[in-house]
C-alpha positions in Angstrom: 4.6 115.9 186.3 6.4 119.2 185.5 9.6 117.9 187.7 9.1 114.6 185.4 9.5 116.6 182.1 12.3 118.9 182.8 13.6 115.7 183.6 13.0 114.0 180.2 14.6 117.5 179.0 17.7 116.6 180.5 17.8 112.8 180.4 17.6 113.3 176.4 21.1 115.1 175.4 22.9 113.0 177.5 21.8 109.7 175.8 21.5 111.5 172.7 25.3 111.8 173.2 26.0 108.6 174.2 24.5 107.1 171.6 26.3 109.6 168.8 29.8 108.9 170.3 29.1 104.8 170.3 27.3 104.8 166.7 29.6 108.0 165.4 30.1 107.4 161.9 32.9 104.9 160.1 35.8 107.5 158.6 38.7 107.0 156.5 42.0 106.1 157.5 44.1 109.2 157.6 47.8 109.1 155.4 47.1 113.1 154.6 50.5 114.5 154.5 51.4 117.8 156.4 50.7 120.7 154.9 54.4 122.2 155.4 55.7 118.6 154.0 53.7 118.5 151.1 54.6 122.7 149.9 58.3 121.3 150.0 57.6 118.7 147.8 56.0 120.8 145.4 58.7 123.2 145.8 61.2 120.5 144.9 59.3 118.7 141.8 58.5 122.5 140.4 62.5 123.7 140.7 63.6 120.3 138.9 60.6 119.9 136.6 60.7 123.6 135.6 63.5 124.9 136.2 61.3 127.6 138.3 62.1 128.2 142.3 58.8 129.3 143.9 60.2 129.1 147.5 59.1 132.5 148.5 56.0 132.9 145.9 52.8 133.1 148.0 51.0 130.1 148.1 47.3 128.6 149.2 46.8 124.8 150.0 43.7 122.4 150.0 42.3 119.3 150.7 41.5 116.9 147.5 39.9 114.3 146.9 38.0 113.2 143.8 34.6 113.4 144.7 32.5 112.0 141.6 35.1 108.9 141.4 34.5 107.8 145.3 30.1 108.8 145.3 30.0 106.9 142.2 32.7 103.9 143.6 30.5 104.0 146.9 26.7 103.6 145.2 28.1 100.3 143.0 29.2 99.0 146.2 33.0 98.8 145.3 34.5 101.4 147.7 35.6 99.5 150.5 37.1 97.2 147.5 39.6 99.8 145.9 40.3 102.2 148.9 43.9 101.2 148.9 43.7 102.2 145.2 42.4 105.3 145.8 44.9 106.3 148.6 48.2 105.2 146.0 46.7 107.0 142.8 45.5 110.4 144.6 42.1 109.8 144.3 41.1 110.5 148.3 43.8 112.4 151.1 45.9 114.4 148.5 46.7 118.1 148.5 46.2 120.9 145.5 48.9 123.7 146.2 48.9 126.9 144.1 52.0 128.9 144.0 51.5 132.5 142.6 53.5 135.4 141.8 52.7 138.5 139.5 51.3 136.7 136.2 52.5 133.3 136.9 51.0 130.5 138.3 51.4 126.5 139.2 49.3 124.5 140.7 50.0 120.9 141.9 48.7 117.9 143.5 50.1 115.6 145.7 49.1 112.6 147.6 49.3 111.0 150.4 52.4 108.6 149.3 54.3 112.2 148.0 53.6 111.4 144.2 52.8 114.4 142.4 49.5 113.5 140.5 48.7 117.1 139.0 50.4 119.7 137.4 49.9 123.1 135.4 52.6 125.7 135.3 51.3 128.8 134.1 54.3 130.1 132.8 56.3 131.7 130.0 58.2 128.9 127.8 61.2 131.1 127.5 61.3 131.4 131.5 60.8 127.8 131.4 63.6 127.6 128.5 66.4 129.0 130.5 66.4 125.1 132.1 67.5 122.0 130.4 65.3 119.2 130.7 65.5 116.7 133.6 64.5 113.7 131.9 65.2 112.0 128.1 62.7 109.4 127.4 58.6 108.4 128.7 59.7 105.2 130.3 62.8 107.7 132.9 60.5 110.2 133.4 57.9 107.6 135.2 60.5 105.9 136.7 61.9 109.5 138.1 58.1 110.1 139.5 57.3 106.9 141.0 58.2 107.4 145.0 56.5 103.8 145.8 55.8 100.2 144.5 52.5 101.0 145.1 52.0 104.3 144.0 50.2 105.8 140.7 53.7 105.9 138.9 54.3 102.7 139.6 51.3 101.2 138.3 51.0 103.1 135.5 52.0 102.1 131.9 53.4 103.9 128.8 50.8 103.8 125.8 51.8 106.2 123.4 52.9 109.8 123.0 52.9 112.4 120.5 53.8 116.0 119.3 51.9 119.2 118.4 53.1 123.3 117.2 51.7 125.8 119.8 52.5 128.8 119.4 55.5 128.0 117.2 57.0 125.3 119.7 57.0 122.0 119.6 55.2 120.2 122.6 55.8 116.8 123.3 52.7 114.6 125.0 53.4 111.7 127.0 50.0 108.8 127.9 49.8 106.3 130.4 47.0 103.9 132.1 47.3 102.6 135.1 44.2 100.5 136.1 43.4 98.4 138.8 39.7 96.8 138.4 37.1 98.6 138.2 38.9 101.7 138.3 41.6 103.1 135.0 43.2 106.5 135.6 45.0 108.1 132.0 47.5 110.0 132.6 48.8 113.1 130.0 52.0 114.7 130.6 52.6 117.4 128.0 56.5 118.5 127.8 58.3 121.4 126.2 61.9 121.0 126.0 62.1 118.9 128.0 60.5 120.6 131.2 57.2 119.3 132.4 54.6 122.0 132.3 50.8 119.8 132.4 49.9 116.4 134.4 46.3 115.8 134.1 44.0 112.6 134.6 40.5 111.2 133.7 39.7 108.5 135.5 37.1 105.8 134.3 34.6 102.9 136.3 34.6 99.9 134.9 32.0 98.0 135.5 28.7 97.2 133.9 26.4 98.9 136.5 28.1 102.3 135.4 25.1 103.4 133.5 22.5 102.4 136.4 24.4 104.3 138.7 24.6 107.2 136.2 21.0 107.3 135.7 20.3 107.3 139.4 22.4 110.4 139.8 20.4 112.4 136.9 17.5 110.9 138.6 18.2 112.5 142.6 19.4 115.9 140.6 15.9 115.7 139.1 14.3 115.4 142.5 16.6 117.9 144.2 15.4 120.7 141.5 12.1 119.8 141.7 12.3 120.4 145.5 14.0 123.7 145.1 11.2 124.4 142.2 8.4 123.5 144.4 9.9 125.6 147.6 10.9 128.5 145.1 6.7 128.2 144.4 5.7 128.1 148.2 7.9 131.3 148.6 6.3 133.3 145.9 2.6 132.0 147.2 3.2 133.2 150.7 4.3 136.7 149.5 1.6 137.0 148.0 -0.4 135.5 151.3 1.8 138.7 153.4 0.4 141.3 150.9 -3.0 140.5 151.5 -2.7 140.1 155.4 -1.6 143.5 155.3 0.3 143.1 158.5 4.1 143.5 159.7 4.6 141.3 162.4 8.1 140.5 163.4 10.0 142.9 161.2 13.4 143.4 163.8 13.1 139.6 164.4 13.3 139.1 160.7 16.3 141.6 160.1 17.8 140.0 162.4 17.8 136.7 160.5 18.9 138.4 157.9 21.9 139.8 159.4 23.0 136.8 160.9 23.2 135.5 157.1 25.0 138.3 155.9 27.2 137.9 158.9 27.8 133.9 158.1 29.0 135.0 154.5 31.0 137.8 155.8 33.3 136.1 158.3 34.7 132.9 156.0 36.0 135.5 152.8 39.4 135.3 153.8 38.8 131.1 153.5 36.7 130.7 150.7 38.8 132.9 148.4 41.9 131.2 149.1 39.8 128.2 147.7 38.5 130.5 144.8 42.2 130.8 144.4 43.5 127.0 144.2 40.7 126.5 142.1 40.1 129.1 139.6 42.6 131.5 139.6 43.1 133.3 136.7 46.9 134.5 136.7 46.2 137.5 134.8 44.5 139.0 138.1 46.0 140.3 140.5 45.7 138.5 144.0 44.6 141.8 145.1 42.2 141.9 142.0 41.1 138.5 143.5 40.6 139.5 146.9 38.7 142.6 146.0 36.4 140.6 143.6 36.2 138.3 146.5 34.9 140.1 148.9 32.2 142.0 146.3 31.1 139.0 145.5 30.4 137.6 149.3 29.1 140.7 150.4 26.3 140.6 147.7 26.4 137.3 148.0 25.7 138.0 151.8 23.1 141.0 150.9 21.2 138.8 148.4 20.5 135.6 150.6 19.8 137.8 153.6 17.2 139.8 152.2 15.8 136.2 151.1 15.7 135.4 154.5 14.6 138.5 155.7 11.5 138.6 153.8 10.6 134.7 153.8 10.5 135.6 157.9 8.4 138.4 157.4 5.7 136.5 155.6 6.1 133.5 157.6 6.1 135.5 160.9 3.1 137.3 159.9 1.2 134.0 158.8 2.3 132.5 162.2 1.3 135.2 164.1 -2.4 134.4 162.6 -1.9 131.4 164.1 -0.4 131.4 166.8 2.7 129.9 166.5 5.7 131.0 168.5 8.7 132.9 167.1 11.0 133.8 169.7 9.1 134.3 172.7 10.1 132.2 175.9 13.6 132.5 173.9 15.4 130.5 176.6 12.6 127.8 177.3 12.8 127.5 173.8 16.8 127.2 173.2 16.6 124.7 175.7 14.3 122.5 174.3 16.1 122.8 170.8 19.5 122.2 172.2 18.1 118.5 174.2 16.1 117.4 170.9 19.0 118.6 168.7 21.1 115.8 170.4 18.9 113.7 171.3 18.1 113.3 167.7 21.9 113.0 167.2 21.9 109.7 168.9 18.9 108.4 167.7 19.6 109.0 163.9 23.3 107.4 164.7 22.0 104.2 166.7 19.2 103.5 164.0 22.1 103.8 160.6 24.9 101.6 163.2 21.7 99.1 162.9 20.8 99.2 159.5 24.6 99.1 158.3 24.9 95.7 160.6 22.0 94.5 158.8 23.5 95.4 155.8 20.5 97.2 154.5 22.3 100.6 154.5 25.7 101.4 153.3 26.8 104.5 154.2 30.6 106.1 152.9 32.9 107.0 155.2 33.2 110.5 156.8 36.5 112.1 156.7 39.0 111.3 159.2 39.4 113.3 162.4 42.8 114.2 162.0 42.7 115.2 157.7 39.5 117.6 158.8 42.3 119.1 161.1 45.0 118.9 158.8 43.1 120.9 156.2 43.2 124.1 158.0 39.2 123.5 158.3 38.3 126.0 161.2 36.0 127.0 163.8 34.2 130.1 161.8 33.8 127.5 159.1 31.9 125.3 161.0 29.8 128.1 162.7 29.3 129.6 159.3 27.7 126.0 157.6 25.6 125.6 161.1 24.1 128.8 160.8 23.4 129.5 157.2 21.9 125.8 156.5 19.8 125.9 159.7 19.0 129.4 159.4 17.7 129.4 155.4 16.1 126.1 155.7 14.1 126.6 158.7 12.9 130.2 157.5 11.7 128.3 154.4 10.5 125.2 155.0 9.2 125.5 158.9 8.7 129.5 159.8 6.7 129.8 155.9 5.9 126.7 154.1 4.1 125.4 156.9 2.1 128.2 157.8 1.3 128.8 153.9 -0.1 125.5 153.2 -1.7 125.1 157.1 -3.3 128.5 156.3 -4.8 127.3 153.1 -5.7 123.0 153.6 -6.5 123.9 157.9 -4.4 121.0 158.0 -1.5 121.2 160.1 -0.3 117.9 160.0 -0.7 118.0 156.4 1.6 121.0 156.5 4.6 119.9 158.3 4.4 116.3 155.7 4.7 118.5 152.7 7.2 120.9 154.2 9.3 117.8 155.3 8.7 115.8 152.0 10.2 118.9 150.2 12.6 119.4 152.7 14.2 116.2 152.1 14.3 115.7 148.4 15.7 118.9 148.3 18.3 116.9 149.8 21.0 115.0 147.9 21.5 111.5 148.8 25.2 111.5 148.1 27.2 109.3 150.2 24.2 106.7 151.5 23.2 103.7 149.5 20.4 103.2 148.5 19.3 107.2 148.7 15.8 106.4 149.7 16.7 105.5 153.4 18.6 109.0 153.4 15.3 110.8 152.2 13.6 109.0 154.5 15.1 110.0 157.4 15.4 113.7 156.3 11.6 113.2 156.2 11.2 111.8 159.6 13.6 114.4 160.9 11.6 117.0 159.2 8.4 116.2 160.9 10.5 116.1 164.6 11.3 119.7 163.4 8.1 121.0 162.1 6.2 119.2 165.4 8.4 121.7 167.7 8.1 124.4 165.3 4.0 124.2 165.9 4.6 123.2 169.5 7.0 125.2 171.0 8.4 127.9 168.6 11.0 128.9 165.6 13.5 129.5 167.6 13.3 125.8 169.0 13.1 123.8 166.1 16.1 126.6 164.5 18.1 125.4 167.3 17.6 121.5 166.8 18.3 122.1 163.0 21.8 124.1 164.0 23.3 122.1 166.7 22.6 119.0 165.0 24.5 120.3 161.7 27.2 122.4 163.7 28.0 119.1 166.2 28.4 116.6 162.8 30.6 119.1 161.4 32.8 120.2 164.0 33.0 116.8 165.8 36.1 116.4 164.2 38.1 119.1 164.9 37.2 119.0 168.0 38.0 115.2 169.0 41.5 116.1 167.6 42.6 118.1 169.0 41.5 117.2 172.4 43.5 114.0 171.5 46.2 116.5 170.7 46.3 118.1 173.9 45.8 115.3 175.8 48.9 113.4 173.9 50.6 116.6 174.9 50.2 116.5 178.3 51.0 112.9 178.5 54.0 113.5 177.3 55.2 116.4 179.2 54.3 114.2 182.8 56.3 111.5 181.2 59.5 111.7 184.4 62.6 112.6 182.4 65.4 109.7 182.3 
């Protein structure tokens, strides 16, 4: 019987990956430029636009897309409709650049047909003034920008413009629509003598259903804070529980979690301040200034949700040890078992969305493609660092403490894991699955697999399901890239030589 289990064990990850790789998820088509292409086209547009040459300013790329535009697009059921649209106008596969140097700043956007879409130059108008305009007239300038037929440019029209004093100089503004049902982008270009210095856009659904699907999204924020509210109250409840057990079970264990959250902040800075910087940058920092700020703020950041962690173990390792739930003793037994159900549930979860999609009671948006995931510099630390924190954080909470807390008080354990699974999942946005309720649903159903092994087996086990089924999904990607890479690569190279 034992032989027959260890068996199961084994039988399980390999059709859990089967399944995963036959089911993997729909993804977009991929027209993300290169990195290095699209720099030279911002190079180009910024030396002719503004008479600036940023060729050797320091710069820091990302990928774009408009995120509220397509979840919006996706839950009325029009995506698949307008994803040509959304390619041409910028909306999905684009790229925001930032150049910097000293006090000045300009940050673009480009997408994937090489129309620049966004523009801000933060910079002096009598630097700027030292170059004569490119352009005379609203109707040349679109013509000058539009690179296809199909492109933004092109489908945009000229409805008005205007003229304001700022700071004694006269700025001329420049509006267009382009719109292409259901969606309308406007378009502002604001010009001083001549020399572009702001594109900007708002972009607009029309359709009647706009307000449903508006009130649905205030409605799943709801949820998701109630969630966090009613966790945030399970937490404070089982501290209180630790103080009166009077006991320190598991305090290395739980510094240990800790740490590994700290760590998981720590090693993505360099990444997530280059973001900081496309984003947000305020040009009259420093980059140093930026970095330093950076890094304070992730290492707090780091301290702050570690010591979280570290004490959510504590009490939930001292409630478990009352009774007698597993933390991480038989640590391998344990890994293994987490590791088989983690893809295991992989396939399952993939097989049973394939069926509902083809039933067309699920819709579900597409992930991104393999090869824009590699093309956006996303990186192995990344993906560790989302595995670990996400797994880590939820299971402390809503496994290793909530369902110790509320078995402790109902007796109830099956009770327990519901709740914890129930708040689990609504703490959960639904984004990118229509309708939500099939998403919450299956966080629900995934959060009872979880919280079973947690009671059955251990933490560690139902840790490990919860990280290698997060760190697979995310890293999939990258990882079936470029193993098409190298294997396109060494095709190549046995190609015999004519």
């Amino acid at each position: 019987m034992t032989t027959i289990i260890h068996l199961l064990w084994i039988i399980l990850p390999i059709a859990g990956t089967f399944l995963f790789y036959k089911f993997k998820p729909k993804t977009y088509e991929s027209l993300l430029l290169h990195k290095k292409e699209a720099r030279e086209l911002a190079v180009q547009f910024i030396k002719r636009y503004s008479g600036i040459d940023v060729s050797d300013w320091d710069f820091y790329a990302m990928y774009w897309y408009d995120r509220n535009t397509v979840n919006m697009l996706h839950h009325l059921g029009l995506l698949s409709k307008v994803r040509h649209i959304l390619y041409h106008w910028g909306l999905v596969e684009s790229w925001r650049i930032r150049f910097v140097r000293e006090n000045r700043s300009v940050i673009i956007g480009i997408n994937s047909n090489g129309e620049i879409t966004f523009y801000t130059a933060n910079l002096s108008k009598k630097e700027m003034a030292k170059h004569k305009g490119a352009f005379s007239s609203p109707e040349q300038l679109k013509k000058e920008l539009a690179v296809s037929d199909n492109g933004l440019w092109a489908a945009s029209q000229f409805t008005g413009a205007g003229r304001k004093e700022e700071d004694l100089e006269n700025i001329e503004t420049y509006w267009y629509i382009a719109e292409s049902q259901p969606v309308r982008m406007k378009i502002t270009v604001e010009i001083h003598n001549g020399q572009i210095f702001y594109i900007g856009s708002e972009q607009e659904i029309l359709t009647e259903d706009i307000e449903t699907a508006v009130k649905k999204e205030q409605m799943e924020s709801t949820l998701n804070m109630t969630g966090v509210l009613a966790s945030c109250l399970a937490v404070i409840a089982a501290i209180i529980i630790l103080i009166n057990l009077r006991q320190n079970a598991g305090i290395t264990a739980s510094i240990l979690l800790g740490a590994v959250l700290f760590f998981c902040n720590i090693i993505t800075i360099k990444e997530d301040i280059q973001l900081s910087i496309v984003n947000t940058y305020d040009s009259r920092l420093s980059i140093k200034t930026v970095y330093a700020l950076g890094i304070l703020s992730a290492i707090l950041a780091g301290l702050a949700t570690g010591f979280v962690v570290y004490i959510c173990s504590l009490a939930g390792h001292s409630l478990s040890n009352v009774l007698q739930i597993a933390f991480f003793d038989n640590a391998v037994w344990q890994f293994f078992v987490g590791l088989s159900v983690g893809i295991g549930c992989l396939g399952f979860f993939s097989a049973i969305f394939s069926w509902l999609e083809e039933k067309n009671w699920l819709r579900i948006s597409p992930e991104l493609s393999n090869r824009t995931i590699y093309l956006s510099g996303f990186t192995f630390k990344q993906g560790l660092s989302i595995g670990l924190q996400s797994s880590i954080a939820e299971e402390t909470v809503y496994r290793l403490l909530i369902i110790p807390t509320i078995w402790w008080l109902s007796g109830n354990w099956a009770l327990a894991i519901i709740i914890s699974s129930i708040l689990w999942a609504i703490m959960h946005q639904g984004t990118g699955f229509h309708p939500r309720w099939i998403r919450w649903i299956q966080l629900v159903i995934f959060g009872i697999i979880l919280g079973f092994f947690f009671i059955q087996f251990g933490f560690l086990s139902s840790l490990t399901i919860h990280f290698i089924y997060n760190f697979i999904l995310v890293m999939k990607p990258l990882w079936d890239y470029t193993f098409q890479k190298k294997l396109k690569a060494s095709e190549t190279f046995k190609q015999p030589s004519v």
